[in-house]
Structures are given as structure tokens and as C-alpha cells.
C-alpha positions in Angstrom: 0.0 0.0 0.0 1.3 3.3 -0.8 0.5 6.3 1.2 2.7 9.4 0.6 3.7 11.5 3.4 1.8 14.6 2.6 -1.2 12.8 2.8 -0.5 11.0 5.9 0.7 14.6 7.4 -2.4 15.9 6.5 -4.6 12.5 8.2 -2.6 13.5 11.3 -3.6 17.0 11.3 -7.1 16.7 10.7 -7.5 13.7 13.4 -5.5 15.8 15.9 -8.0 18.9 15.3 -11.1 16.8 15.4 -10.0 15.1 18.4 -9.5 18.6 20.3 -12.6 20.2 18.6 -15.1 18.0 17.5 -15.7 15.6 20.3 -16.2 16.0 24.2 -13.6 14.1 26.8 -15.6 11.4 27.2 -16.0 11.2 23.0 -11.9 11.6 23.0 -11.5 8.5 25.6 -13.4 6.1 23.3 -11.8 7.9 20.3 -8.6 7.0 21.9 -9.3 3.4 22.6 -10.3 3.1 19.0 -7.0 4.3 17.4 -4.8 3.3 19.8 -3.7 -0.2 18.1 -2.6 1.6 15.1 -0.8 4.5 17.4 1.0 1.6 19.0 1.8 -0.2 15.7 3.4 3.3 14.7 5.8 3.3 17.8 6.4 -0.5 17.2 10.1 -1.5 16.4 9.6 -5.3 16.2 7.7 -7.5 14.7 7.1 -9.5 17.8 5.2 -6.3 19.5 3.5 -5.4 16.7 1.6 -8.7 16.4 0.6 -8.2 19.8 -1.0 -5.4 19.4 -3.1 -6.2 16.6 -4.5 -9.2 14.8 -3.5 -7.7 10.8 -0.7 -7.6 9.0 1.7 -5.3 10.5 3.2 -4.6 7.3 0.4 -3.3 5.9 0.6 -0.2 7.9 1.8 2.7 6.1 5.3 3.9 7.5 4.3 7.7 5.9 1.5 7.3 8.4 3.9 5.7 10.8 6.2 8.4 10.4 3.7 11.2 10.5 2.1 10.0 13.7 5.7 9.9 15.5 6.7 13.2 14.4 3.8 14.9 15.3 4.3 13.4 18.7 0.2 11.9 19.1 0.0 9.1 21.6 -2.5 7.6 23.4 -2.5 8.0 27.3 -4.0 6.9 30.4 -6.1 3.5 28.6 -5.0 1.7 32.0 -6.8 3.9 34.3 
């Protein structure tokens, strides 16, 4: 699958502003839990964590989205609580 950055940049972007302005905390919390396998499969280094995380392919996920996602610094916090 091919995902150029720009496009990737731009998914970021438009999450991140939905996120702050479209939905209320308690939207953001289950928006969170919902994206937080791929967040996790961006941060992944191995193999072996990233099949933990999720039941597809972890090569199917876009390293422009990847990429995007850890330079714009989103990450999902506090799911344990």
C-alpha cells in the first residue's frame, strides 16, 4: 500500500483537530481506545510487538502514516486507568 507522506501529514492533522474540537472528553477517551492499536503499531520497532497489538498484518501499515504519527508526537494515554 502506498501512502505518501503529505497525505499522511495531512490524516494527522485533521485527526488531531477533530479530536480537540469536535468531540467532548468522554468522545476523545473512546476515540482513543479506537485508534490506539494503530498509534501503537506506529511506535512499534519489532515484529514481535506489533503482532501483539493487533490481529492484521503489521506490514500493511503505512510507514508515511507511521512516520507522520511519531513526528507529530500523538500518543494515546492513560487507557489503563
Amino acid at each position: 500500500m502506498h501512502i505518501d507522506a503529505l497525505a499522511a501529514d495531512r490524516l494527522v492533522q485533521k485527526l488531531r483537530e477533530f479530536s480537540r474540537s469536535g468531540l467532548d472528553e468522554d468522545e476523545r477517551a473512546l476515540f482513543a481506545v479506537l485508534l490506539a492499536p494503530g498509534i501503537a503499531q506506529a511506535y512499534a520497532r519489532d515484529d514481535v510487538s506489533g503482532y501483539s497489538v493487533t490481529e492484521w498484518d503489521p506490514r500493511t501499515f503505512p510507514e508515511s502514516l507511521a512516520t507522520a504519527l511519531r513526528d507529530s508526537g500523538v500518543m494515546v494515554v492513560g487507557l489503563d486507568d
